[in-house]
C-alpha positions as CSV (number, residue, x, y, z in Angstrom):
1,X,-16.2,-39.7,-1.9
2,X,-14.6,-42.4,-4.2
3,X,-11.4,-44.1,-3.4
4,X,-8.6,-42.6,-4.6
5,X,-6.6,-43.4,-7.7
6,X,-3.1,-43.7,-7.4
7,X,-1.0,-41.6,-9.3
8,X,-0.2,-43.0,-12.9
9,X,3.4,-41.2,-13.0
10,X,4.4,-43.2,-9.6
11,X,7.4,-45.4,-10.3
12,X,10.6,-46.7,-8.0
13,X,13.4,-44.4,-8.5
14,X,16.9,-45.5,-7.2
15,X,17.7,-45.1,-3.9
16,X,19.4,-41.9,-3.5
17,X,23.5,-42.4,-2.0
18,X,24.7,-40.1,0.0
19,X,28.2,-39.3,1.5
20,X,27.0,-38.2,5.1
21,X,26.5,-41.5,7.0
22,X,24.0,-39.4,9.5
23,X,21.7,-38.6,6.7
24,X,20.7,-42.5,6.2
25,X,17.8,-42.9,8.6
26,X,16.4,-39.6,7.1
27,X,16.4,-41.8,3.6
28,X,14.7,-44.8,5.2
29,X,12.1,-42.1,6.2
30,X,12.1,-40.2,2.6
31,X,12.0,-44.1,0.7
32,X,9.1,-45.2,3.2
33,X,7.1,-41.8,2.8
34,X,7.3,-40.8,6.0
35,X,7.3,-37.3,7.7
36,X,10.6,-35.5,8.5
37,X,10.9,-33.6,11.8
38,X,12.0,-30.6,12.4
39,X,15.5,-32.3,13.5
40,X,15.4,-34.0,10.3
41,X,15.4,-30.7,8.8
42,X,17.8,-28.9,11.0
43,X,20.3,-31.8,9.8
44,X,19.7,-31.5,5.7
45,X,20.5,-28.0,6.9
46,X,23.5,-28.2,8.5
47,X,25.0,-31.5,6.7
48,X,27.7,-31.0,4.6
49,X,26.6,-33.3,1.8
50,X,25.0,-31.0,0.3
51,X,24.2,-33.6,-3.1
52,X,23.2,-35.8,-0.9
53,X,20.5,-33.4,0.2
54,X,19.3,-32.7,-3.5
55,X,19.7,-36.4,-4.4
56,X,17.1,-37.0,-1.9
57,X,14.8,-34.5,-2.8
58,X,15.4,-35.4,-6.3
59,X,14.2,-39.0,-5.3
60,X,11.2,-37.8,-3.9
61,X,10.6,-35.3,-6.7
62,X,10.9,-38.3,-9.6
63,X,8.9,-40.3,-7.4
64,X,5.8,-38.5,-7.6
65,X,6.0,-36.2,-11.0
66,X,8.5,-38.8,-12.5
67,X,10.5,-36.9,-15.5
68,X,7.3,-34.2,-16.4
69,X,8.1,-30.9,-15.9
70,X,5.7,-28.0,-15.8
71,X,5.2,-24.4,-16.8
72,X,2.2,-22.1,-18.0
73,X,1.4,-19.8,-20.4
74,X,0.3,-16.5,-18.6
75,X,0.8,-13.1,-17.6
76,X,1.5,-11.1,-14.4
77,X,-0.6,-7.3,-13.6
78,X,0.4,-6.0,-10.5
79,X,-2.8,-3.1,-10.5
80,X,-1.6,-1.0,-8.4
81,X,2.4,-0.2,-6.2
82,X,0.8,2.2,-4.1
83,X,1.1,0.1,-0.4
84,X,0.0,1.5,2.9
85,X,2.7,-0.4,4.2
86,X,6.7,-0.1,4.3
87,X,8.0,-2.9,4.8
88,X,11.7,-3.4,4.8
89,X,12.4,-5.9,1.9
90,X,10.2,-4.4,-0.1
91,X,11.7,-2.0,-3.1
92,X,7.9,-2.6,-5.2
93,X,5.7,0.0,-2.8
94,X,5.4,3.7,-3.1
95,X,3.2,5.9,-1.3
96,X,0.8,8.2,-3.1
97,X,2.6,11.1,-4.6
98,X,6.0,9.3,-4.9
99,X,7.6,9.6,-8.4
100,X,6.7,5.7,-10.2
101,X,2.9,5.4,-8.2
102,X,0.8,4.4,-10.4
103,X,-2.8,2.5,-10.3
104,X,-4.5,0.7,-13.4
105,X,-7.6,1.7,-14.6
106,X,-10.2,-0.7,-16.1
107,X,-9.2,0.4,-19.7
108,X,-6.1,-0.6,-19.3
109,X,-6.9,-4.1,-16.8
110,X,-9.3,-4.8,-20.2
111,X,-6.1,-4.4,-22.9
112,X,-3.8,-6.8,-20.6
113,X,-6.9,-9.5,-20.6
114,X,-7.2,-9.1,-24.6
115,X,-3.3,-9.4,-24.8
116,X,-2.9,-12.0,-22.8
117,X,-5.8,-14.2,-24.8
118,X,-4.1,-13.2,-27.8
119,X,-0.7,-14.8,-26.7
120,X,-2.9,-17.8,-25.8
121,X,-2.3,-17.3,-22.1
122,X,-4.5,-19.3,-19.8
123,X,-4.1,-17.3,-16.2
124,X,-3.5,-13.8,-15.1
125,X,-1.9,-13.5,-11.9
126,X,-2.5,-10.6,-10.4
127,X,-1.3,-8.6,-7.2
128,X,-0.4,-5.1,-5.8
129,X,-0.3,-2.7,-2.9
130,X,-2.6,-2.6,-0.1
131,X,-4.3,0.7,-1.6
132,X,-5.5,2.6,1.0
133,X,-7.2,4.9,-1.1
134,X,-8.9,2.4,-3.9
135,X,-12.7,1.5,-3.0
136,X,-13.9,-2.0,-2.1
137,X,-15.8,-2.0,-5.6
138,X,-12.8,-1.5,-7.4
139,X,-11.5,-5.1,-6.9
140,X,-14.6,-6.9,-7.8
141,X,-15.0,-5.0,-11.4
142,X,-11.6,-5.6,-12.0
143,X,-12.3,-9.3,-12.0
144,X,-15.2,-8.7,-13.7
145,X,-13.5,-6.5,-16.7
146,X,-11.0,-9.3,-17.1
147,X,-13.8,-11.8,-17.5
148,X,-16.1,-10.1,-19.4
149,X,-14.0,-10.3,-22.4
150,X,-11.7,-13.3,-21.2
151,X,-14.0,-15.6,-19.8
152,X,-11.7,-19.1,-19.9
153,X,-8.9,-17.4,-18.7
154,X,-8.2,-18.3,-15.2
155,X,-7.6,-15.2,-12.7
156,X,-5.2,-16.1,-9.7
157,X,-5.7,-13.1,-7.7
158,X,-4.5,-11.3,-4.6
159,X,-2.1,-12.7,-1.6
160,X,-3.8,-13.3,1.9
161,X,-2.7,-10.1,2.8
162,X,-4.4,-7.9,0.2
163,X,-7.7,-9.9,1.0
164,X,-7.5,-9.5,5.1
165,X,-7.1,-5.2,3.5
166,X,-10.1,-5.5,1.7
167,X,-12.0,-6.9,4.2
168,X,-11.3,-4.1,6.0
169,X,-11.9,-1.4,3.4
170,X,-15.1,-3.3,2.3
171,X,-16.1,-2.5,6.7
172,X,-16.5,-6.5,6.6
173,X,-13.6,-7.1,9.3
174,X,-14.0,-7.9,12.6
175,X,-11.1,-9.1,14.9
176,X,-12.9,-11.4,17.1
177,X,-14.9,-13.0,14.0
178,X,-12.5,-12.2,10.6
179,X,-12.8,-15.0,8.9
180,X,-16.8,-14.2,8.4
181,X,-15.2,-11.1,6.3
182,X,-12.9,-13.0,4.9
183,X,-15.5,-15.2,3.6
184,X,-17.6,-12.6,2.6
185,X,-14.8,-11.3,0.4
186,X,-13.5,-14.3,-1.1
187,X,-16.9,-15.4,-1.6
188,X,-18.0,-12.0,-3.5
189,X,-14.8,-12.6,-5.9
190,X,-15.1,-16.2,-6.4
191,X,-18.8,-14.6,-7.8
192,X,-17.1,-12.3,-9.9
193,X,-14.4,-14.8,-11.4
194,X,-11.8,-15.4,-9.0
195,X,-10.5,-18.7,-9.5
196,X,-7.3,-19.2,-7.3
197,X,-5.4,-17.5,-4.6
198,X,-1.8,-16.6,-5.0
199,X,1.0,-17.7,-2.4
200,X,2.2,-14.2,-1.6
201,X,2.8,-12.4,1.3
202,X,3.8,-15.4,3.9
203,X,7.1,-14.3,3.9
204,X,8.5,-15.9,7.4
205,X,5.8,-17.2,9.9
206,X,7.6,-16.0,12.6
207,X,6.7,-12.8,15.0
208,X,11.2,-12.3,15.8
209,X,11.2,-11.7,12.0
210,X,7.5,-10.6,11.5
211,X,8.5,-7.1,14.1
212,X,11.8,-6.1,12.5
213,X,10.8,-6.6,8.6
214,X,7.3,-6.3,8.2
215,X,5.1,-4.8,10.8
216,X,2.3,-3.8,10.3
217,X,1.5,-7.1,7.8
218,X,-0.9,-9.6,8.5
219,X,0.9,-12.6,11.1
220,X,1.1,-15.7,9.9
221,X,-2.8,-16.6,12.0
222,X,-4.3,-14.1,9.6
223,X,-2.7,-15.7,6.0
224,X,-3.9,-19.2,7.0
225,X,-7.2,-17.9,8.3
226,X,-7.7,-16.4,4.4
227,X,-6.1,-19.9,3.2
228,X,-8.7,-22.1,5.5
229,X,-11.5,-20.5,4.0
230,X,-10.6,-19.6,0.9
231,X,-10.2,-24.0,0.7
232,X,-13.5,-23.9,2.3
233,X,-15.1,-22.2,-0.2
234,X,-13.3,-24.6,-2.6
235,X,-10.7,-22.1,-4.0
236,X,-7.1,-23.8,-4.4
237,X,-4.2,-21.5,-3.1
238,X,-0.3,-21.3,-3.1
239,X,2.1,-20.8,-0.7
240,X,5.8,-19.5,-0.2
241,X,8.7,-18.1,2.1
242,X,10.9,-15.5,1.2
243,X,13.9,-16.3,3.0
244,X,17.6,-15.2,3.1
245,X,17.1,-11.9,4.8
246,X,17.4,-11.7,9.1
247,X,15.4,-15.4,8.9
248,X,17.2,-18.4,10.4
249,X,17.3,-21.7,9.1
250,X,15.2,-23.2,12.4
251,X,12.2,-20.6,11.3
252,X,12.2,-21.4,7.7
253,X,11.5,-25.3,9.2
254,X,9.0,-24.2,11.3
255,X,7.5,-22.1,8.4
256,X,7.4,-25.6,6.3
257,X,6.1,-27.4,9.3
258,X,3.3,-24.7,10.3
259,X,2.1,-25.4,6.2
260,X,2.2,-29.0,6.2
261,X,0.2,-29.3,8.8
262,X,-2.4,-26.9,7.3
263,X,-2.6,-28.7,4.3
264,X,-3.4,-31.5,6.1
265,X,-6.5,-30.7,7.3
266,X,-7.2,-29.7,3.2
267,X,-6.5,-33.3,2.6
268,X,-8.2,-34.8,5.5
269,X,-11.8,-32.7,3.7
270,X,-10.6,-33.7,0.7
271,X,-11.1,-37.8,1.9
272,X,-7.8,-38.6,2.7
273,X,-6.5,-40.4,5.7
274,X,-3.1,-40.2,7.2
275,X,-1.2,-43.1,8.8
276,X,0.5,-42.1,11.8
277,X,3.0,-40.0,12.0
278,X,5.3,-37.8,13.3
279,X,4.2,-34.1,14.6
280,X,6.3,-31.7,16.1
281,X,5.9,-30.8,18.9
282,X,5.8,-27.1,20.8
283,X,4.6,-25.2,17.7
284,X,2.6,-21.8,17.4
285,X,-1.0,-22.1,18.1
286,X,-1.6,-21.1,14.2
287,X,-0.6,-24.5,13.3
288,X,-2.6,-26.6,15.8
289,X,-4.8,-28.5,13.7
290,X,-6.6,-32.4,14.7
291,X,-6.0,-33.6,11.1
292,X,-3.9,-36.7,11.2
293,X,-0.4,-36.4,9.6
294,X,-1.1,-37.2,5.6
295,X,1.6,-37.5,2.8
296,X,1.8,-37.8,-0.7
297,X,5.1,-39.2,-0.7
298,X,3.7,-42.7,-0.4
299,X,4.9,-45.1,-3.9
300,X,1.8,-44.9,-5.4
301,X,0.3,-42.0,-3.4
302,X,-2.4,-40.2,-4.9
303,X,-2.4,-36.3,-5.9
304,X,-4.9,-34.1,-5.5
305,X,-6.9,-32.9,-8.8
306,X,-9.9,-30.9,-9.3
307,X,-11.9,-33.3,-10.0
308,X,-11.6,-34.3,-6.7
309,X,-12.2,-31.6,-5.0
310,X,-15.0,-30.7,-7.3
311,X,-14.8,-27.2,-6.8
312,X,-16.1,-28.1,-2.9
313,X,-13.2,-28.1,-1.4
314,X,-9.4,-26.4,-2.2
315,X,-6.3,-27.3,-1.2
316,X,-2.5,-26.2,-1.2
317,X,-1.3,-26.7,-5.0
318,X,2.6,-25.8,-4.2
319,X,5.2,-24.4,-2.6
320,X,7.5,-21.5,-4.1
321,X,10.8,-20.9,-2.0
322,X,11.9,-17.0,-2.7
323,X,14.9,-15.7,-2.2
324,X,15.5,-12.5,-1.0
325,X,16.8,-9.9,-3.2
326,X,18.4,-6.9,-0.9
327,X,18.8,-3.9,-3.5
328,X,16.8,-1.1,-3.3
329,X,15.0,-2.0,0.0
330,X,15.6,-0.8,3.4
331,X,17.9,-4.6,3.8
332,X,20.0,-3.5,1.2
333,X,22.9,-3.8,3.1
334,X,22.8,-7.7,3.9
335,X,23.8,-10.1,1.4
336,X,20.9,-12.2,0.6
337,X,21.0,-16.2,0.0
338,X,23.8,-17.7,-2.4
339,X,22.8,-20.4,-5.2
340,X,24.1,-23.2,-2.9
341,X,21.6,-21.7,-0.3
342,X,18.7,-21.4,-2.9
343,X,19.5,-25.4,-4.1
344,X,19.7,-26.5,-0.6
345,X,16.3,-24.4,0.4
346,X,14.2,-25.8,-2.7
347,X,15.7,-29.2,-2.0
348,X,14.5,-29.2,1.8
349,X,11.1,-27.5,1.0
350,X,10.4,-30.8,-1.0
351,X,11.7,-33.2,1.3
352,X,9.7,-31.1,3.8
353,X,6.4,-30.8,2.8
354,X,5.7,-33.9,1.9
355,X,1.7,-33.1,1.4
356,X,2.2,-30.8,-0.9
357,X,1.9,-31.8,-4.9
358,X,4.7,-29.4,-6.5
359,X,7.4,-27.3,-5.3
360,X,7.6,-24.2,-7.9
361,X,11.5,-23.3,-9.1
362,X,10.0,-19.4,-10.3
363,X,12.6,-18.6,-12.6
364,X,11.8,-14.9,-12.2
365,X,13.6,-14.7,-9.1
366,X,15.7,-18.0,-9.1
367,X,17.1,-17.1,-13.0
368,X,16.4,-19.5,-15.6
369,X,19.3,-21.4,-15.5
370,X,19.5,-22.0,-11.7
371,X,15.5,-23.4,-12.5
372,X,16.8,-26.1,-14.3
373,X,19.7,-27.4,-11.7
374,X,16.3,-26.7,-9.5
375,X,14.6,-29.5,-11.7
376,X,16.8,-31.9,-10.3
377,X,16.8,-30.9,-6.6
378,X,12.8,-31.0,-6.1
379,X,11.3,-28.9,-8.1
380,X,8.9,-29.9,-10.6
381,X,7.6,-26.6,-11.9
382,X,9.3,-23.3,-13.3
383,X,6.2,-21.3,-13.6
384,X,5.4,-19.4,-17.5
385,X,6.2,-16.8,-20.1
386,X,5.0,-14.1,-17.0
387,X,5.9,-10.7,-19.2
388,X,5.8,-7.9,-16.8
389,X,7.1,-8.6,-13.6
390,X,7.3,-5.6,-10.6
391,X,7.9,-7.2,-7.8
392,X,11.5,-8.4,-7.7
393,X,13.9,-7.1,-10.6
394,X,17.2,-9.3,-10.6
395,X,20.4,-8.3,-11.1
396,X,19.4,-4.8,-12.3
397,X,16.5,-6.3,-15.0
398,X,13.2,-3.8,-16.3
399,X,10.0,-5.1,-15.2
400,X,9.6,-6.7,-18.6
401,X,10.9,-10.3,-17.9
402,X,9.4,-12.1,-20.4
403,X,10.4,-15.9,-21.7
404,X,9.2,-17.7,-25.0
405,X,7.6,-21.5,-24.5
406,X,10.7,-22.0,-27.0
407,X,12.8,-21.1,-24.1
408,X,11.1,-22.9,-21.3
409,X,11.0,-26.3,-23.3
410,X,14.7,-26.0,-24.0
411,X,15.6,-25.0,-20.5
412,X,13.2,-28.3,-19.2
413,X,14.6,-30.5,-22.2
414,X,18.8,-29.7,-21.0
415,X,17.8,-30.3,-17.5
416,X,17.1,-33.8,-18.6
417,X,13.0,-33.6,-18.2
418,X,9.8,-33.6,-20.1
419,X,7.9,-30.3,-20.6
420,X,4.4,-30.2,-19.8
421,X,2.1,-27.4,-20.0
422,X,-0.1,-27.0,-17.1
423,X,-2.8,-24.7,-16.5
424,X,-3.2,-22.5,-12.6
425,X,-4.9,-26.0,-11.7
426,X,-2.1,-28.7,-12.8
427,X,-4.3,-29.8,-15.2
428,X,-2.5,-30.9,-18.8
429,X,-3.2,-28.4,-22.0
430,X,-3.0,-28.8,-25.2
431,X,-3.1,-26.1,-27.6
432,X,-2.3,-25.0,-31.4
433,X,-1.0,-21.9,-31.2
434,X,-3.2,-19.7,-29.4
435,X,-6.0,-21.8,-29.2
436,X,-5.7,-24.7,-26.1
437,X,-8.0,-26.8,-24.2
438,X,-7.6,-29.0,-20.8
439,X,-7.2,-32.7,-21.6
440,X,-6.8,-33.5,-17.9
C-alpha cells in the first residue's frame, strides 16, 4: 500500500482553556493525539467545566475537519415496522395485525428510488423490523428494484441486527460459525447493490442493560461480528449508542472504548500503524483485538478515503450519539438525557474515539438547532434533507421530518462553519440542481 497523505484540512488550532485545573493533563493528551482512558473519560464526565469539555472536543474537531461541515442529500425508507422483537425503548415496532403494521412492496420501494433521484438525492438509507414473516428473497430484490432504476444512488442498508435475522431466515446461521452466514449475506447484498452498512441497533454494549431493555437483540459480539466482516468484504459501516435511558455514564465509555478498539484493527488492514498507546484494561472479550492502538488525532494525521481502501477493505466512517426519547415506549416513564447531557455526550464521543473520522450531530433526533451548538462541541456532520423519518418522532413531530439544503447551509453558516456536501462515503459533491457528481 502507498504511504499515506496527510490530511490537507490539518492545521494548529488554539489550545483549548479550561476552568477545571484536573482536566489539563487530559489536554496534553488531546494536543499530542494521544488516547484517553477510560478514567480520562469518567473525568470529562463528571467535571464541572462542562465548556471546558466541548472546547476540547472542539479542538480536536477543527483539528482534523477544520471549519467544513457536512450533510447529504438523501432519503430514509424504513420497509417494513413489523419487529419480532419488543424491546422497551422502542415506540417504531408493531406486531402483525396491530393497527399502523405495514410492509412496502416493490412498487412502492421503486416510487421512493425515482423520488429520491428526482430530488437529486445521492443515498437511501434504509431499515425496519426484523420481519419474521418476509422471505430471505425479499431483501435482495429490494436492493435490486432500487438499483435497477437508481443505479448511482448509494443504498446504506440494514443495521447489524437485521443482517444476523436474515441470516437466520436465509437458514445460513450457525452459532458456532455465524460469521460464514454473515458473510454469505452481506456478500449476496453487496452483489445486489448494497453499498454501506448503517450504525443501528448498538444501542449500549453492555449485557446489565442489554437484559432489561432489549432482550432478545443481538449482544454487542454479534453487531461487531457483522461490522468485522462486513469491513472484510470492503463495505464501510457506522456506528452509534443510544444513551440516556437505564445506561450509566461508565458503560457509555466502555461502549466508545469497545469501538475504538475495533476500528483499529480496520485501520491496522487498511496500512496504518499505531504508536503505542494506551489500552484499557479488563474489558469484554468482544473487544480483544492485537491491533496496536491507532489515532487520527495526530496534526497532520491522515483520514481514511475510499480510495484507500479501494473497495478491499471498509472501515468505521462515524460515530452518531442518540439520545433517548422515552414517549410511547415501554421507558416512558424516565426522563431521558437533557441538552447539557446530549453536548457533553457528543463532545466526549469525539474526544473518545479518536480513530474515528466524524462524529454525526443527526439533527433528527438532536433538533436542528442543538446540531449547530453540536458543530462546535465535535461534531462535524448533521446528516441530510432525510424526508420520512419512523424511528424516533421528537416532541410529538409526523414521520415527515424533512429539511431543505437552504436550511442546512444556513444552520452550518450561523454555527460559524462551511457547508460541504458529502456523499454516504465522505467524498465531496458537486451538483446543479439535481444533477451532481463526486469530485473527491
Amino acid at each position: 500500500m502507498t504511504a499515506l497523505a496527510a490530511s490537507p484540512n490539518a492545521h494548529a488550532p488554539n489550545r483549548p482553556s479550561v476552568s477545571d485545573r484536573a482536566l489539563e493533563p487530559l489536554i496534553d493528551k488531546v494536543v499530542a493525539g494521544q488516547r484517553l482512558s477510560l478514567e480520562d473519560g469518567a473525568l470529562l464526565y463528571a467535571t464541572g467545566d462542562l465548556w471546558g469539555v466541548l472546547a476540547m472536543a472542539d479542538f480536536l474537531r477543527r483539528r482534523i475537519h477544520s471549519d467544513a461541515a457536512y450533510y447529504n442529500i438523501n432519503r430514509h425508507m424504513n420497509y417494513s415496522n413489523v419487529c419480532a422483537l419488543s424491546c422497551k425503548f422502542c415506540e417504531f415496532y408493531r406486531k402483525k395485525d396491530e393497527p399502523g403494521a405495514y410492509t412496502r412492496d416493490m412498487d412502492y420501494i421503486r416510487q421512493q428510488a425515482i423520488g429520491a433521484v428526482e430530488s437529486g438525492a445521492t443515498e437511501m438509507h434504509i431499515v425496519g423490523g426484523l420481519h419474521p414473516y418476509l422471505p430471505w428473497d425479499y431483501y435482495p430484490e429490494l436492493v435490486r428494484t432500487i438499483k435497477a432504476v437508481a443505479p448511482d444512488l448509494h443504498i446504506k442498508a440494514f443495521t447489524a441486527v437485521e443482517i444476523v435475522h436474515l441470516a437466520k431466515i436465509a437458514k445460513k446461521y450457525k452459532r458456532d460459525d455465524r460469521q460464514s452466514g454473515i458473510r454469505w449475506v452481506l456478500s449476496e447484498l453487496k452483489a445486489a447493490g448494497l453499498g454501506s452498512l448503517p450504525g443501528g441497533g448498538a444501542e449500549v454494549f453492555d449485557d446489565r442493560v442489554h437484559d432489561e431493555a432489549y432482550k432478545g437483540k443481538i449482544r454487542s459480539d454479534e453487531w461487531l461480528d457483522v461490522h468485522l466482516v462486513a469491513h472484510e468484504l470492503g463495505l464501510n459501516t457506522n456506528a452509534t449508542i443510544l444513551y440516556g435511558h437505564i445506561d450509566q455514564r461508565r458503560e457509555r465509555l466502555v461502549h466508545m472504548e469497545i469501538l475504538r478498539r475495533a476500528q483499529d484493527q480496520a485501520l491496522e488492514r487498511l496500512g496504518y500503524t499505531g504508536e503505542d498507546g494506551f489500552v484499557e484494561p479488563g474489558l469484554p472479550a468482544t473487544a480483544s483485538v492485537t491491533a496496536p492502538v491507532i489515532t487520527l488525532s495526530r496534526l497532520g494525521a491522515p483520514k481514511p478515503t475510499p480510495a484507500m481502501a479501494q473497495g478491499k477493505a471498509g472501515y468505521f466512517q462515524t460515530i452518531t450519539p442518540l439520545p433517548f426519547f422515552p414517549d410511547g415506549s415501554e421507558m416512558e416513564h424516565l426522563y431521558g438525557p437533557s441538552g447539557l447531557e446530549n453536548l457533553r455526550t457528543i463532545a466526549i464521543a469525539r474526544l473518545m474515539l479518536d480513530n474515528f473520522p466524524h462524529v454525526k450531530a443527526f439533527w433528527i433526533m438532536q433538533t436542528l438547532s442543538m446540531a449547530q451548538l453540536m458543530l462546535e462541541a465535535g461534531a462535524d456532520d448533521i446528516d441530510g434533507t432525510v424526508v420520512w423519518y419512523d424511528i424516533t418522532k421528537v416532541g410529538g413531530s409526523t414521520t415527515h421530518q424533512e429539511t431543505t439544503v437552504a436550511d442546512l447551509h444556513r444552520a452550518i453558516r450561523e454555527a460559524g462553519f462551511t457547508p460541504v456536501e458529502r456523499d454516504t462515503l465522505y467524498r465531496r459533491v458537486e451538483r446543479e440542481g439535481k444533477d451532481w457528481r463526486v469530485v473527491g
